[in-house]
N, C-alpha and C positions, 0 to 999 in steps of 0.2 A: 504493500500500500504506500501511495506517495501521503502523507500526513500534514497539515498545515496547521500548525497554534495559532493563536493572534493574541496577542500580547507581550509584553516587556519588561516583567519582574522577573523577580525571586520565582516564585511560582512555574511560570512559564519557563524559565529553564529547569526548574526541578520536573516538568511533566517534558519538555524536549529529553530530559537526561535517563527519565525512565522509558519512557516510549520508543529512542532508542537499542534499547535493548530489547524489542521484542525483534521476533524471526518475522512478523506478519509486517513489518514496516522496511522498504528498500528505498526512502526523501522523507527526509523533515525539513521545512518548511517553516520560518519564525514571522509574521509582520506583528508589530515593527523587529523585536528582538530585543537583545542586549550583546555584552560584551560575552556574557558565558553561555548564550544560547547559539552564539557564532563559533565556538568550539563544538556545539552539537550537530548543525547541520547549515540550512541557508537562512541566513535574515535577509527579509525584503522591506525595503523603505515604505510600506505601507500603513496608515496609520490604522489603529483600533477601533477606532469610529466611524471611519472612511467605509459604509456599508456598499456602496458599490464596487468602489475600487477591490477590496476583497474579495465581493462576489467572481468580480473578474478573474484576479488573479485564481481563483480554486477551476476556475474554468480553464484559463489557460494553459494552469500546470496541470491540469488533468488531475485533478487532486480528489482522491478519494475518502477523505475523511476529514473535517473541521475539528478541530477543537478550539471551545473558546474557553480561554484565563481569565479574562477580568471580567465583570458582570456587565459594564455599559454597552459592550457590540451585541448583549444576548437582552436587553433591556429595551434597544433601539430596534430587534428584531431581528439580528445575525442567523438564528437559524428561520424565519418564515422567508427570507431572501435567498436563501440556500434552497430550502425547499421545494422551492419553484423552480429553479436548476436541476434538481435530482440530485445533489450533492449534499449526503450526509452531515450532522452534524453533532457534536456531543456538545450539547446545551438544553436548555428548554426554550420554547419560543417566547414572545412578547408577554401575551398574556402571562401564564404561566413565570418568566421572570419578573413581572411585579411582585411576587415575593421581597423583593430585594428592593426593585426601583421603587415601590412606594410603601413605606410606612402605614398610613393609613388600610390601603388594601390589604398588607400583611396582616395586621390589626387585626379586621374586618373577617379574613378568611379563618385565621384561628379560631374567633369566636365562634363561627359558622361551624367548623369542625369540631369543635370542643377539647380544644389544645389549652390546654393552663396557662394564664399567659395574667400577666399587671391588671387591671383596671386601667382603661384609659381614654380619652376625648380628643376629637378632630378639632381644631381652628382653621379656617382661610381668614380671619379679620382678627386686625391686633388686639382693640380695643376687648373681643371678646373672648382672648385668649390670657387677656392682662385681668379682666373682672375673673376670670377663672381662678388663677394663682391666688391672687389675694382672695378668694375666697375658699380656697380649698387649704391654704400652706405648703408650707415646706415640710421634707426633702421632695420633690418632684424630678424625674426625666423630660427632659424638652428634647425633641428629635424634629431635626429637618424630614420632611415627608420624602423626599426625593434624594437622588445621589447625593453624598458629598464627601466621596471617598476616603469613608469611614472614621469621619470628622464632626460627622453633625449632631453628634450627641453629647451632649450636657449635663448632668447630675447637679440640679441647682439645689445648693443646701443651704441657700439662704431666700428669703424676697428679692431683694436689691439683684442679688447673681440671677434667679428666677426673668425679672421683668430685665433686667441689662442681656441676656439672651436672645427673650421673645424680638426685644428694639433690633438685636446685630442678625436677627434670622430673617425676623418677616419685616422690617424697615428699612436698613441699611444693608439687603440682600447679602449678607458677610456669606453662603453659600447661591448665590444666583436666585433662580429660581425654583432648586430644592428646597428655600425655606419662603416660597409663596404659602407654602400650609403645614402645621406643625401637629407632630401627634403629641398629647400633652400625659404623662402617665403613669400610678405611683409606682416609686423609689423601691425598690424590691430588696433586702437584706443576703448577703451571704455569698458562697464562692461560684467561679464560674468555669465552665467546660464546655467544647464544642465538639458536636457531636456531627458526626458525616456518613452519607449515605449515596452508595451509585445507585441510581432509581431508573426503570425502562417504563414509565408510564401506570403503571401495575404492581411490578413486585421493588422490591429493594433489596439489597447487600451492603453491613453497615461494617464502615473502616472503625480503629480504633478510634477511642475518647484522647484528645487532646485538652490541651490546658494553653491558650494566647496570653500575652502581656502588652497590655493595649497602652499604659500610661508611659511617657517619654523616660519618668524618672526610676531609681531604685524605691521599694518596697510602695510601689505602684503607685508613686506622686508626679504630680507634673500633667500637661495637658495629653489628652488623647493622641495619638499616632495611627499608621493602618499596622501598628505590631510592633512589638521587639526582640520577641522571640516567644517561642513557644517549644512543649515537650510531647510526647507521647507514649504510654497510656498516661490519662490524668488521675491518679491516686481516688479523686473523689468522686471519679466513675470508672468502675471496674467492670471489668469484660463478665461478669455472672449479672449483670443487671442491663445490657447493651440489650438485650432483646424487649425486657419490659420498655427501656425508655421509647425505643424503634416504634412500639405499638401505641406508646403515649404520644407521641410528637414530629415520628412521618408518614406512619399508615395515614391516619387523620386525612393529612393533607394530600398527600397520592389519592383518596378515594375522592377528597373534596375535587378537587382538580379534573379527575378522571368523570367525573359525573357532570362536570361544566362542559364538557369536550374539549378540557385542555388539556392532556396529561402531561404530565411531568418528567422529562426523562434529562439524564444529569447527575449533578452531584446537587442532593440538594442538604444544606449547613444550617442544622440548629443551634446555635447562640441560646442556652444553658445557664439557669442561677439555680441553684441548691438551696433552697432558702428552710424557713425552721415548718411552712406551710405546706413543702413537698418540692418538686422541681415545677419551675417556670421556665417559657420559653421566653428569649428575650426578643430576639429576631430571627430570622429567616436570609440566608443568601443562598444563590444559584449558584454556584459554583466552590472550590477549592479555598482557604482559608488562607491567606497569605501573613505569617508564614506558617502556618497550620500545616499545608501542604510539602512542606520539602522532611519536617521526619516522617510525616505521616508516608510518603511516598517512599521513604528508605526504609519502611517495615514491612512495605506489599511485597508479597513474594509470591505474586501470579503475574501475568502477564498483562498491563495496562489495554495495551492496542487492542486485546481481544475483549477484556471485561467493556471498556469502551463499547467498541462492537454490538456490543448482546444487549446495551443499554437503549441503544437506538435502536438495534432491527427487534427490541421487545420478548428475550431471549435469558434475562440475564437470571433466571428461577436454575436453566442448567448448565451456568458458569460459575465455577469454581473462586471465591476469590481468598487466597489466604497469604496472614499476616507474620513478620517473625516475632518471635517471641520476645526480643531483646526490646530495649527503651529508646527511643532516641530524644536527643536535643539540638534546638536550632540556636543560636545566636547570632542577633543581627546588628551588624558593624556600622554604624551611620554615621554620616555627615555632621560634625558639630553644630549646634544651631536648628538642627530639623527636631519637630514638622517647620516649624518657623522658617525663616531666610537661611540659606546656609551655601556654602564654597562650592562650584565645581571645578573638575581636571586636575582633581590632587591623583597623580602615581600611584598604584598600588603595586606593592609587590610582598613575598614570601604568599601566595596563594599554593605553590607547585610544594612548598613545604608543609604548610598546615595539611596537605591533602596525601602527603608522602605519609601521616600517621595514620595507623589501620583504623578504617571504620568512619572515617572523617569526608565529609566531600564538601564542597565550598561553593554554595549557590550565589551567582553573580546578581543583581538587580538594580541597581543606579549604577550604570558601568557601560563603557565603549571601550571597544578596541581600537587602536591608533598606533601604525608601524609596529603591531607587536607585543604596543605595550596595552595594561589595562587602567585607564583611567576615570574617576569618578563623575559619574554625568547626574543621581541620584540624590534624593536624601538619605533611604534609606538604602545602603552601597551592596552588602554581603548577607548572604544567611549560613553562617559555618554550624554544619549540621554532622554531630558525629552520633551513633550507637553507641552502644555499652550493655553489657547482662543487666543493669539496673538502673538506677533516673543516678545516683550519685556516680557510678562509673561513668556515664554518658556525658552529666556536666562537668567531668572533670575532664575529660576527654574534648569536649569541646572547648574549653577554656583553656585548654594545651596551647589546640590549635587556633586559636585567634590571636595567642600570646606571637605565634609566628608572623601576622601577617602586622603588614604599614602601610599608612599614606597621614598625610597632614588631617587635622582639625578630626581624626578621627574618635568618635564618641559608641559607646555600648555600654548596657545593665551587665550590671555584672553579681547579679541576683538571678535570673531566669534559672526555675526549675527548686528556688527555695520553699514555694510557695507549697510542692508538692511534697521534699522531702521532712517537709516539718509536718505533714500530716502522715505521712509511714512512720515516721519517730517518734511519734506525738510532744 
């Protein structure tokens, strides 16, 4: 199969770098790409939003299978454009990824399904989004209803942060017009795990429980980010209870979906709190967890290209999909400054070292290649993701390997994966 990603992170090269390696793929294909997806196969200067121009390209290269990375090409409709080509896709289509594109709908459809999920209220008007807060309190969640790559949410634990929010969302457009309408919704207590599932419409096959680290700073302070690392299994969902959650929080919506005549085929990502009132879900995305997806992809030990496969042609009930046993951990090396303003075209080098230590592979994602060399085009730059028999051998293993690698203004937590082993140790 000639294979096409579209996408340009961490992510997208951790599914170039598995997909690679099945027997069923002879072209990978990256638009746009990265610096480490250009070591896997071909980047094309095509953008991820560019819905024609991709269509094209999968036509031209006679490309037999799409995969999309990020959720905005599968939001805007990547796979109903494909569709009408006859060229497969592993996504879900428009409908169906409002999951992800809009808050409200996501909302809307859990309730419908009877998926555990906050209490919460739709605004399009400020004034009555502001009479809201002041009249409900704080802690509240404020969420942009629409994209804002993985930026638009809030946890206002005061009034004043509450209504200086609602002004920077729905007034001073601070994300576009993802915060023309805000889902407004309470504050839920307790720890959080993301839970994944390759879905054909019908059935599902659920990957391990991961554990993300969404805030910039150590021991999870500082503003939100799209991640800073993340591990895999998460302690506080263990593989004896993967089947109960699967039946609480995506059977649900696979049947809700399937009976609209949308089904769902994909990875579809539950966004998980633990809380003292049982599990809630938080959100819903369409696709891979960035970086959720780079340990989670160095445990599968089947063959992506096929599981893929089985998920679109509605097959995936007698596809095998299994994981290794071992732990793994990401850490991701960023740009000093980010999410904020921050440096590009700083050099990076020791990557061929950190990746010389067994078990370690070093995901590229803000990164170009230039005469050879790899330098930082990103905020968030690296996902150095190593195995280990356990979550402490794993993060020591990966903090081996990041000790190797350099470039200017570089920043990382240097916490990811404590969160977990303090709850194995109690």
């Amino acid at each position: 199969m000639r294979v096409l990603i579209v996408g340009s992170g961490g992510r997208e090269h951790a599914l170039a770098w598995k997909l690679g390696q099945s027997p069923l793929v002879s072209e990978l294909l990256i638009a746009p790409g990265n610096g480490g997806t250009a070591l896997e196969g071909t980047n094309i200067p095509v953008s991820d939003s560019d819905l024609p121009a991709l269509v094209s390209l999968a036509k031209d290269r006679k490309v037999d299978l799409v995969v999309a990375g990020p959720e905005l090409p599968l939001v805007l409709g990547l796979q109903n454009a494909l569709d009408k080509e006859g060229i497969p896709c592993f996504g879900p289509n428009a409908f169906a990824a409002n999951l992800e594109g809009s808050k409200a709908f996501s909302k809307t459809v859990m309730r419908e399904s009877g998926v555990p999920t906050a209490p919460f209220a739709v605004f399009d008007e400020f004034e009555r989004a502001r009479a809201f807060v002041l009249e409900r309190g704080v802690p509240l969640v404020i969420k942009a209803d629409g994209l804002a790559a993985g930026k638009g949410v809030v946890v206002a634990k005061t009034e004043a942060e509450a209504l200086e929010t609602l002004e920077a969302m729905m007034l001073k457009k601070a994300f576009g017009s993802a915060g023309d309408r805000v889902v407004i919704e309470e504050a839920l207590q307790g720890e959080e795990a993301s839970f994944m599932a390759f879905c054909d419409g019908e059935d599902y096959a659920v990957l391990p429980s991961a554990q993300d680290h969404k805030a910039v700073g150590e021991g999870d302070t500082g503003p939100n980010t799209g991640g800073m690392g993340a591990y895999s299994p998460a302690p506080i969902l263990p593989k004896s209870r993967y089947g109960e959650i699967a039946e609480l929080v995506i059977r649900p919506i696979l049947k809700n979906l399937a009976n609209k005549g949308e089904p769902f085929k994909g990875v579809l990502y539950a966004g998980l709190m633990f809380t003292p009132a049982g599990v809630m879900v938080l959100e819903y995305n369409v696709r891979f967890g960035d970086p959720e997806c780079q340990p989670l992809l160095m445990r599968l030990d089947s063959d992506l290209a096929e599981i893929m496969l089985a998920c679109v042609q509605g097959r995936l009930k007698k596809t095998e999909v299994r994981r290794k046993d071992e732990t793994s951990l990401c850490v991701v090396m960023a740009a000093k400054g980010y999410p904020g303003s921050y440096p590009k075209g700083m050099e990076i080098t020791g990557i061929a070292e950190a990746e010389a230590i067994p078990g370690v592979k070093v995901f590229q994602a803000g990164t170009r290649l230039v005469d050879g060399r790899a330098l930082t085009s990103g905020g968030r730059v690296l996902g150095v993701t190593a195995l280990g028999a356990d979550l402490a051998q794993a993060q020591k293993t990966a903090y081996q390997a990041v000790e190797r690698i350099r470039f200017d203004d570089c920043y990382y937590r240097r916490d990811i994966g404590a969160k977990g082993l303090k709850r194995i140790t109690g």
